[in-house]
N, C-alpha and C positions, 0 to 999 in steps of 0.2 A: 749627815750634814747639819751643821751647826747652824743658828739664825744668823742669813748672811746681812751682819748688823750694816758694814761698809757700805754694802750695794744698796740697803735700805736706808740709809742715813742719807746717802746720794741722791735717790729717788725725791725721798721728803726735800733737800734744800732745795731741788729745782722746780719740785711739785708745789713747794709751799707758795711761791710766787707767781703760778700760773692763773690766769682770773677764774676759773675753775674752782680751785682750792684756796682761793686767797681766803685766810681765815679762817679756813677749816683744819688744818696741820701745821702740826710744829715742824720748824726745820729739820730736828734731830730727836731722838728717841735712844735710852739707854739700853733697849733690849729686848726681847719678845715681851715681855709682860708690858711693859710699857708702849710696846705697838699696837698691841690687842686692845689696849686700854684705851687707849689715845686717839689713836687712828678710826671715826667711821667707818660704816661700811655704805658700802653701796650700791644700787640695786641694777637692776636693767631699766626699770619704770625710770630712774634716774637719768641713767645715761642716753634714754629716747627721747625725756623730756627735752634736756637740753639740745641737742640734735633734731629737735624739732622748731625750733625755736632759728628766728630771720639768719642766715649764713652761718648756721649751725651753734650758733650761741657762744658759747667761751670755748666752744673745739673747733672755733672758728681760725681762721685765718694763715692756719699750716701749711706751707706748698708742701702741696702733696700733691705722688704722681701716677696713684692708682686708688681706685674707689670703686668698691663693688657693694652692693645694693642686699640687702641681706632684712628678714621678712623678721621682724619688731615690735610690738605694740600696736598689732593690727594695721601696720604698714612697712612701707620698705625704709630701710634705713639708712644712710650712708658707712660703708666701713673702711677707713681711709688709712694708705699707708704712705712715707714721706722717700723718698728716697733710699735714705738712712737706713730707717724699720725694714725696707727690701733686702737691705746689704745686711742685717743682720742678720732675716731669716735666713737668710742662704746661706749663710757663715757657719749657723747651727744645724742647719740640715745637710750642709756638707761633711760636720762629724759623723753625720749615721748613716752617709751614703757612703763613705768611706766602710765604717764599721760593717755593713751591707755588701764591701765587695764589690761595689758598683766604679766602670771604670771608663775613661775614655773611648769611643768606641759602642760602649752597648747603646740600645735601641729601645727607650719606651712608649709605649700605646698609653694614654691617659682616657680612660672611661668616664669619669668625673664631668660632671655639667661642667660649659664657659658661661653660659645665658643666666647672670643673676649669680650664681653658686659657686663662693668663693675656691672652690677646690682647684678646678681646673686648672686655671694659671697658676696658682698656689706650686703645685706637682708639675708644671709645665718650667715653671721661672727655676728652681730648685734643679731640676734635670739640663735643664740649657744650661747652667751657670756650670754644671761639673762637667761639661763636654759629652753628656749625652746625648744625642738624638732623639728628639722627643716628636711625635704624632699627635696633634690635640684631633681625637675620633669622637668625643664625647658620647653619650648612653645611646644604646640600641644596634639594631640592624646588624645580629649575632653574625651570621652567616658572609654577608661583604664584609663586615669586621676582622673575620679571621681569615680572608681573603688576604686584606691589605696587611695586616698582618706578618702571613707567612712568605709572603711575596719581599716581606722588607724586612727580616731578619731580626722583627722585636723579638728581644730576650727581657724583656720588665715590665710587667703590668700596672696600671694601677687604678682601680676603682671598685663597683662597689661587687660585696664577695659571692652574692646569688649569679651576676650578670657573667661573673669570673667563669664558672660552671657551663653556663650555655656558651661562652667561647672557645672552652675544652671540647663542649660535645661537636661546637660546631670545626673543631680540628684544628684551633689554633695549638701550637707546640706548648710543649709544658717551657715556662719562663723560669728563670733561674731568684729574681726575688716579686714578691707580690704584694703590693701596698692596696690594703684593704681599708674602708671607709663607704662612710653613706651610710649602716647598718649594724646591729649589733654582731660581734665577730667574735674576740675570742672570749668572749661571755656566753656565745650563743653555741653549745659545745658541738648539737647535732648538725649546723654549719660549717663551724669552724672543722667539724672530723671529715663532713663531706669534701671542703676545700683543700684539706691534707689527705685525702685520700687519691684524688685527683691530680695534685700535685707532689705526688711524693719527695720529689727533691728541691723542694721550691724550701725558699726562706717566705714565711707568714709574716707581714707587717701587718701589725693592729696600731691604729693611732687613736689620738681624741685630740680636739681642738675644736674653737669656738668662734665666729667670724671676728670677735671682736678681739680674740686672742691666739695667734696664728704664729707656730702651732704651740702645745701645751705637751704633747708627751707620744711617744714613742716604741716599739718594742724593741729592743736592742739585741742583738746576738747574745746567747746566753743569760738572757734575761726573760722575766716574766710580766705580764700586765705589760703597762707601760711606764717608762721613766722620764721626769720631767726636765727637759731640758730649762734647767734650773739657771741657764744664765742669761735665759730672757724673761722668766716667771718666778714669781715667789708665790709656793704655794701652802694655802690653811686648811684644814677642815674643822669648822663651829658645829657644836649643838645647834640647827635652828631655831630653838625654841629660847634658849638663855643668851643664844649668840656669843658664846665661850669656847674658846676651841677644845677639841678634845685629844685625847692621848690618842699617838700613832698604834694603829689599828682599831680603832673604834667608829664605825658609821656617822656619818654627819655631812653635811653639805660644803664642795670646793671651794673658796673664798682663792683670788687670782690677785697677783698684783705685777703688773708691768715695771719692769727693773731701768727698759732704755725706750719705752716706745717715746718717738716722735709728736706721732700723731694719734689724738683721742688716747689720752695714758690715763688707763685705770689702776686704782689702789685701791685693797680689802674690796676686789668685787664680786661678790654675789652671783655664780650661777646658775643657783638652783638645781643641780647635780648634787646625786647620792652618791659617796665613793667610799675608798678606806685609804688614807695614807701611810705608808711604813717607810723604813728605811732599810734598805740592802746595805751590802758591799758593794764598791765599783762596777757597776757594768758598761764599758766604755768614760767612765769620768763620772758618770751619773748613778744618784744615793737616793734619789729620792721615785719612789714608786706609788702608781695605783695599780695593786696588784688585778682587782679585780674590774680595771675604766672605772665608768660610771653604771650604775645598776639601777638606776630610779632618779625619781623627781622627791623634791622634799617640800609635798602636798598634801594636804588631809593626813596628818601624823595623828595615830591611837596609839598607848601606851596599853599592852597586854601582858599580864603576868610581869608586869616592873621593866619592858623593855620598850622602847620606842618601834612601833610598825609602822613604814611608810607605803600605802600600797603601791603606789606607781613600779614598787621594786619587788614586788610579786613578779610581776611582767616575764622577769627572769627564769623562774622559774618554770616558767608553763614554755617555754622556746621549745624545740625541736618536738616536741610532743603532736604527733598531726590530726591524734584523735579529737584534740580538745580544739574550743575553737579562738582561744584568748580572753574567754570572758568570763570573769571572777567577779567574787565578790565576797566578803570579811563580813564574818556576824559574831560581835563577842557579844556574850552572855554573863550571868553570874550564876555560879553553882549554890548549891544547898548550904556548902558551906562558907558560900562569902567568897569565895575564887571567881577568877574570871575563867572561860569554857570560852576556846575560841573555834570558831566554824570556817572551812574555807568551799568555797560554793562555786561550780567551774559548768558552763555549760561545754555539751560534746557528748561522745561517748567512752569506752572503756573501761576494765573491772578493779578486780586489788589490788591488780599488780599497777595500773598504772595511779591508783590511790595510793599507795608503797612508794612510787618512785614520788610523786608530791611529796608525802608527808616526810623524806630525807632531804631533798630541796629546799622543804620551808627551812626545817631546823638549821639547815647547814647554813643559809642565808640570813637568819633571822638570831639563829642559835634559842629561840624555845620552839617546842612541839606545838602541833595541830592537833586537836582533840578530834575531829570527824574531818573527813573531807567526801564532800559529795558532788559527783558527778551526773549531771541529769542532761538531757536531749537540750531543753529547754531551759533561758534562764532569764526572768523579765527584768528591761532596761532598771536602771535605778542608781544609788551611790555605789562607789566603791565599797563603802565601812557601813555597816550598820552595828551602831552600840546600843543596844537593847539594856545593858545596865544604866542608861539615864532614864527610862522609863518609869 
């Protein structure tokens, strides 16, 4: 997919006059370089400020006809949709429920919070709109769950993918597709194989989406990661450090822009999400992919052996592992001869072998080696990073 210059030139003349961006963007832009150049970006600190601010500030005054409350800058936030933005999403998520198979007739259970947690109706308004039958059961109570359940003939799950499991164990039917979310999924592989093992004929739905950006991307039939449904989002990935984008396939942090939102329309926003963006072929209309979601936050970045380290996206790496108990910790060093020596420090147990499967993790994730990796019972509180060559 090409920079869809049209839809962004659209976006700018209407964004330019909003009191919001009055003065901050030009109408029109000749092209990605000149969007990247031209264009601010914009944070979350940003968009809470103003949202905090007497009847929401300049994202004020939108009739809007649903608003869910989503947890922000050390408070709850308003996240609002206009009518419109409803009729869109659903327009979009009707492509992939389509593509999905999903038809008049079937029967979904929604596991997903309603209280606060934009999911719920999200996955509720989408399923009612294609003539599903939709259940809003929200999290818990395994067992009456897969009562009502089997009793009503749901054939489509959708929430989060551990809870997925104990509604197998507790005897709900295997479902024909399963839209997974709340948790790291097809990142998380000794999950994601538990939930395909269990379901063996089941279609695996992984998404990612953001309250403020609903939704962002997809797994499609014969597709990988997820695909961004590209005609409600324009998607970047910057260096965060230069704030330059980078070539597809290169690590860097998601930068979001709303192409038709209504209400609260962000441009070049900031979510501090680690990802990789590439380009497919078609899967379903859609070219643009995170093949691997998001992996990390892009926090406390160390640069080791000429590569950028984010640790938040270690995280990944240690999943499915039950010896260990999630808690690392990064110690680069300098060698005798001027190199950097980097250490990765993991409390738990377990011998070579599971030191072996690390140190193919890091690399693969990271693309450089681990020079030690030590696993100890014990491992006391402290930073992520310790850089012993500023000493």
């Amino acid at each position: 997919m090409s920079f869809p210059l049209e839809a962004i030139n659209a976006v700018l003349d209407r964004l330019s006059r909003h009191p919001f961006y009055l003065g901050r963007l030009p109408d029109a832009v000749s092209g990605l370089t000149e969007f990247a150049s031209a264009i601010p970006l914009m944070s979350r600190a940003d968009f809470v400020s103003e949202m905090q601010k007497p009847g929401y500030g300049t994202f004020g005054g939108t009739r809007t006809v649903r608003m869910n409350l989503s947890p922000m800058g050390g408070g709850l936030v308003p996240v609002m949709q206009t009518r419109g933005d409803l009729d869109r999403m659903i327009a979009s998520c009707r492509t992939h429920l389509d593509a999905c198979g999903i038809d008049d007739g079937d029967v979904c259970a929604v596991f997903f919070g309603y209280h606060l947690f934009v999911a719920g109706l999200f996955y509720q308004s989408q399923m009612e709109a294609h003539g599903v039958t939709c259940i809003p059961l929200g999290p818990g109570e395994a067992d009456r769950a897969a009562e009502i359940c089997n009793a009503n003939n749901v054939n489509i799950l959708a929430g989060n993918p551990s809870f997925s499991i104990r509604l197998l164990e507790s005897g709900v039917r295997t479902p024909k597709v399963f839209f997974a979310g709340g948790e790291a999924f097809s990142g998380n592989k000794t999950l994601y194989n538990s939930v395909a093992n269990a379901m063996p004929d089941t279609m695996l739905v992984d998404s990612f989406s953001l309250s403020e950006f609903l939704p962002v991307g997809r797994t499609f039939p014969g597709g990988q990661g997820v695909h961004i449904f590209d005609e409600l989002v324009y998607a970047e990935v910057i260096d965060p450090e230069t704030l330059k984008p980078v070539e597809d396939g290169e690590r860097g942090e998601l930068v979001l822009t709303h192409l038709h939102k209504e209400a609260q329309p962000l441009i070049r926003y900031r979510t501090g999400d680690l990802t990789i963006k590439v380009e497919t072929p078609s899967v379903f209309g859609r070219t643009i992919c995170l093949p691997n979601v998001v992996f990390g936050r892009t926090d406390e970045m160390v640069k080791v052996k000429g590569v950028k380290i984010y640790p938040s996206e270690l995280r990944t790496i240690l999943l499915g592992l039950e010896e260990l108990k999630g808690v690392y910790r990064l110690v680069v060093s300098a060698t005798a001869a001027g190199g950097d020596r980097l250490s990765l420090m993991l409390k738990g147990a377990g011998g070579d072998q599971t030191a072996e499967i690390i140190s193919k993790r890091f690399k693969s994730q990271t693309l450089i080696s681990v020079d030690e990796v030590v696993i100890s019972p014990e491992l006391d509180e402290g930073p992520l990073v310790v850089d012993e060559r500023k000493k």
